[in-house]
C-alpha positions in Angstrom: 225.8 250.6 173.5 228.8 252.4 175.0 231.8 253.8 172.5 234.9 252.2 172.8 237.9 254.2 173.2 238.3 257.4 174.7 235.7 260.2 173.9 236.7 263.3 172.0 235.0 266.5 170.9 235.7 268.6 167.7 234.4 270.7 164.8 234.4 268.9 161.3 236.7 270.4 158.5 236.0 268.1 155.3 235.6 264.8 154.4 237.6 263.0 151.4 238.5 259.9 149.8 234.7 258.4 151.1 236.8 257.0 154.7 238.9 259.8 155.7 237.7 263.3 157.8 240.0 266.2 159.1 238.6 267.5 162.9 239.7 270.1 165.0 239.4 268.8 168.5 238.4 270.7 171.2 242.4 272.3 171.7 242.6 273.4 168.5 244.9 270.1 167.2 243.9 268.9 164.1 243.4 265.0 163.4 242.2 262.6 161.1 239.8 260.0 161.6 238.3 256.9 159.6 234.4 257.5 158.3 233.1 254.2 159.0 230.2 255.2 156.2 230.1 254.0 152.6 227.3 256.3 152.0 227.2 260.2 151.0 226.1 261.3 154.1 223.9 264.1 152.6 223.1 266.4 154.9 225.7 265.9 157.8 229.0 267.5 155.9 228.8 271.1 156.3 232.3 272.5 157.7 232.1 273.4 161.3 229.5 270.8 162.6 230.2 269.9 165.8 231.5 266.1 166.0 232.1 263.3 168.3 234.9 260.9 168.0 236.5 257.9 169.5 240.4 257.6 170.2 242.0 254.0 170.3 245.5 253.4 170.4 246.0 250.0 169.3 248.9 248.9 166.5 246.0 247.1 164.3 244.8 250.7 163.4 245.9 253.2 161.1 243.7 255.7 162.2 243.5 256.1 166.1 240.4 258.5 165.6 237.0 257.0 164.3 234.5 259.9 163.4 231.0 258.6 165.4 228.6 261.5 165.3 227.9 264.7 163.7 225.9 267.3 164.8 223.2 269.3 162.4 221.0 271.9 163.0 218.4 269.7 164.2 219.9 266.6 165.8 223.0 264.5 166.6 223.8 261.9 163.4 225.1 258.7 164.6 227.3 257.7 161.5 229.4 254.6 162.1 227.1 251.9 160.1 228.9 249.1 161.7 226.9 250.0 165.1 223.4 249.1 163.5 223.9 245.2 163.3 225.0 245.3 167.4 222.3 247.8 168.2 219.8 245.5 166.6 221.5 242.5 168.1 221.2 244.1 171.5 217.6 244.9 171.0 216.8 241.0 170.2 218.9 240.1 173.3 217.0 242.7 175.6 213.7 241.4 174.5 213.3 245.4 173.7 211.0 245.0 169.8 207.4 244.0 170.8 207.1 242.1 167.4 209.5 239.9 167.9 208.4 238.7 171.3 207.6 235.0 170.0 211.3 234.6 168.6 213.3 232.9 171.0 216.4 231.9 169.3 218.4 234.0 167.3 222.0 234.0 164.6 224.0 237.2 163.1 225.5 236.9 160.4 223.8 233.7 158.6 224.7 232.4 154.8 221.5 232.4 152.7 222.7 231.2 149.7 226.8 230.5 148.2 227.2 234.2 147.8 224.9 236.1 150.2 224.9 236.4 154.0 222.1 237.9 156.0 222.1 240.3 159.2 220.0 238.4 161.1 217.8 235.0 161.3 214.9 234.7 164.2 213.3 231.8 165.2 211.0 230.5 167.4 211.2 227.7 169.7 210.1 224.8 167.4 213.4 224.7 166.0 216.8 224.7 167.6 220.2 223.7 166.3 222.0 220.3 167.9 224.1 222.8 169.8 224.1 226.3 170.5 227.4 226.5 168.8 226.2 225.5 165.8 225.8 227.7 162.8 222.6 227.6 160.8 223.2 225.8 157.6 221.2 226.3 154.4 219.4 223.0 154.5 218.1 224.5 157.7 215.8 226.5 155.4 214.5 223.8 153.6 212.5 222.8 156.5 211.6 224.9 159.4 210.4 228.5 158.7 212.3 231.4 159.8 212.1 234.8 160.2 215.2 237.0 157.8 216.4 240.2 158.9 217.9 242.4 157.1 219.4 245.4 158.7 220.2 249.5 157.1 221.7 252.3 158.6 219.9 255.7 157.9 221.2 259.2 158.2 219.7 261.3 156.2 216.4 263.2 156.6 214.6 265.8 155.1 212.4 267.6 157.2 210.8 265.0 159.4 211.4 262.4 157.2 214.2 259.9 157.7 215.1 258.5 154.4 217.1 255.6 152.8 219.4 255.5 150.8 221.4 258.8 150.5 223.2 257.2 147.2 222.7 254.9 144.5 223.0 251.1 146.2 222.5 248.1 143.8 223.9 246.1 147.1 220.5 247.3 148.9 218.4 246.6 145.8 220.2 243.0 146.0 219.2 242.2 149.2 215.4 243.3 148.6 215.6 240.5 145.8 216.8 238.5 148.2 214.1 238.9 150.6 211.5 238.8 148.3 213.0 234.8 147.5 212.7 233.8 151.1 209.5 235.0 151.1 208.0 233.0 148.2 209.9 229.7 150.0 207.0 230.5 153.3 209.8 232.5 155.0 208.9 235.6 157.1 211.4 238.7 156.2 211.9 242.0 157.4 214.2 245.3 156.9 215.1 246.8 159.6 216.4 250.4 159.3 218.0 251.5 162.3 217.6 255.6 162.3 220.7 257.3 164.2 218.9 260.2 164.3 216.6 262.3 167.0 214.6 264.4 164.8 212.2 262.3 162.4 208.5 260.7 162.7 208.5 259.0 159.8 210.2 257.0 157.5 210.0 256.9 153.3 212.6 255.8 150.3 214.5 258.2 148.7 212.5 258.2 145.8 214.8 260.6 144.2 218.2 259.4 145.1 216.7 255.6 143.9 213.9 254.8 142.2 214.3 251.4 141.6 215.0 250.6 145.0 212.2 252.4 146.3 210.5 250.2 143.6 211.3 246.9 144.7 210.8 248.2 148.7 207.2 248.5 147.4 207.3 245.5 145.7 208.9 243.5 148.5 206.3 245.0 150.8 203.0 244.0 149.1 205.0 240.5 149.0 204.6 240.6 153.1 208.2 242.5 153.7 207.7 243.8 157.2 209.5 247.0 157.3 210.8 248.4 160.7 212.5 251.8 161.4 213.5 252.7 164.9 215.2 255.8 165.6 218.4 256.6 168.4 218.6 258.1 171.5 222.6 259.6 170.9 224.0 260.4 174.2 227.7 261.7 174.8 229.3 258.5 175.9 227.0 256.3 173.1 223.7 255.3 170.9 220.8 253.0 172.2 217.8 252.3 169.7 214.7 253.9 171.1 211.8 251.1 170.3 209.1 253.0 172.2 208.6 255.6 169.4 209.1 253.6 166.2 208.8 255.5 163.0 205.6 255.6 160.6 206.2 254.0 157.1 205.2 256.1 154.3 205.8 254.1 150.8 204.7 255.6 147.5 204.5 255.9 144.9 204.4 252.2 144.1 202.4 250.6 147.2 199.0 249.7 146.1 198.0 251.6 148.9 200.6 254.8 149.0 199.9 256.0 152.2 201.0 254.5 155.9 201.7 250.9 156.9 202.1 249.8 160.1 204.2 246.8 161.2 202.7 243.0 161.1 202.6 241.0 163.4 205.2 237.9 162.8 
C-alpha cells in the first residue's frame, strides 16, 4: 500500500493532546501533523527519532501533514492505525493469508449486532448475497456460518516481542466479548493484529498494561479464537503486510496450555 500525498522526512520533537506532533523536516521548518493513533505509542516518542510523514493539501484537512512512521533504535514503526483494516483488506484481495484460502467472498465493515460493527466477515462459496452490492444483514447470521474478523494495530515491542495493547482499552476487551458470542452461535472468529513493525518473532498481550484483556484473549482462545499476527515490511514510499514470516503466539498466563499456539486451520 502506497502513501498518499507527498513524502516528507523529519526528526520528531513531541507529541501532545493524543493527535497532534511537532517535526522538523528535513530543511529545518517546523510543522505539525495529525497522529492518526489513539494509543500511547510506548516506545516510539523519544525526541529526535527520525520520522516519515505525508503532505496533502486539500481544504477538508486541518492538518496537511499526517505523522506515518517513526523510527527506533531497532526498526521503522508504522503508526497510522487506519492503514491496518486496508492492509488486511488487501491481503484478502491478493489471496496473500494461506488460512484463508477457502474464503471466497468477503465484507469490511459489517454490523454484528445494533451497536457493534466488525472489521471483517469471510465467507466461503456456499453463501452469497442477491447482489454483490448488497450489504450483509444480521439475519444473514442466523443461517449460514461465517468467519468474523476482527482487526488491531500493534506498535509496541519489547525485545522481540510485539505486544498489544500499549494502554488500557475496554473497546478491545469489548470486541473479545464479542467474538467469544459468535463463536458459541457456530461462527468461526479471529483477531488479527497487524504488526507495523520489522523487529519482532513473536507475539504476546501486554499482560502488564491489561490484564483483563490478556484474560479474556486467553479465554476467547481456548473458546476456538484464531489469533493471527503478521508483521510489515515499511518501505520509504509505504507498508505491505509480510505473510511469509507470521509471528509465534505466546499467551500466558491464562491459556490452559501457556506456551505457543499456532494458527487453525478455518
Amino acid at each position: 500500500m502506497k502513501f498518499q500525498g507527498l513524502l516528507k522526512s523529519g526528526r520528531l520533537l513531541k507529541r501532545y493532546k493524543r493527535f497532534f506532533a511537532d517535526v522538523q523536516l528535513s530543511d529545518s521548518s517546523i510543522v505539525t501533523a495529525h497522529v492518526p493513533n489513539t494509543g500511547s505509542l510506548m516506545g516510539c516518542l523519544d525526541p529526535g527519532n527520525s520520522c516519515r510523514l505525508t503532505y496533502l493539501d486539500s481544504p477538508k484537512r486541518k492538518l496537511k501533514y499526517t505523522l506515518q512512521m517513526i523510527k527506533t533504535s531497532t526498526s521503522w514503526v508504522g503508526i497510522n492505525t487506519g492503514l491496518s483494516n486496508h492492509l488486511v483488506w488487501e491481503a484478502f484481495s491478493t489471496h496473500a493469508i494461506p488460512h484463508w484460502k477457502g474464503m471466497e467472498f468477503g465484507q469490511r465493515e459489517v454490523k454484528i449486532s445494533r451497536d457493534s460493527r466488525i472489521d471483517l466477515v469471510l465467507w466461503k462459496n456456499s453463501f452469497s448475497p442477491s447482489s454483490p452490492e448488497q450489504r450483509l444483514s444480521i439475519s444473514d447470521f442466523e443461517n449460514q456460518k461465517f468467519h468474523f474478523v476482527e482487526i488491531k494495530n500493534v506498535t509496541l515491542a519489547r525485545g522481540r516481542q510485539a505486544q498489544f495493547p500499549d494502554a488500557q482499552t475496554e473497546r478491545g476487551r469489548k470486541h473479545l466479548r464479542e467474538l467469544m458470542t459468535l463463536l458459541t452461535k457456530g461462527h468461526s472468529a479471529e483477531i488479527f493484529f497487524t504488526v507495523q513493525r520489522e523487529d519482532c518473532d513473536l507475539f504476546c498481550p501486554a499482560l502488564d498494561i491489561d490484564p483483563e484483556y490478556a484474560r479474556l484473549l486467553a479465554q476467547a482462545i481456548n473458546k476456538g479464537l484464531v489469533v493471527t499476527a503478521i508483521p510489515c515490511l515499511l518501505l520509504a514510499e509505504g507498508i505491505e503486510l509480510n505473510p511469509s514470516q507470521p509471528l509465534k503466539i505466546q499467551i500466558s498466563p491464562f491459556s490452559k496450555d501457556k506456551g505457543e499456539i499456532q494458527t487453525p486451520s478455518i
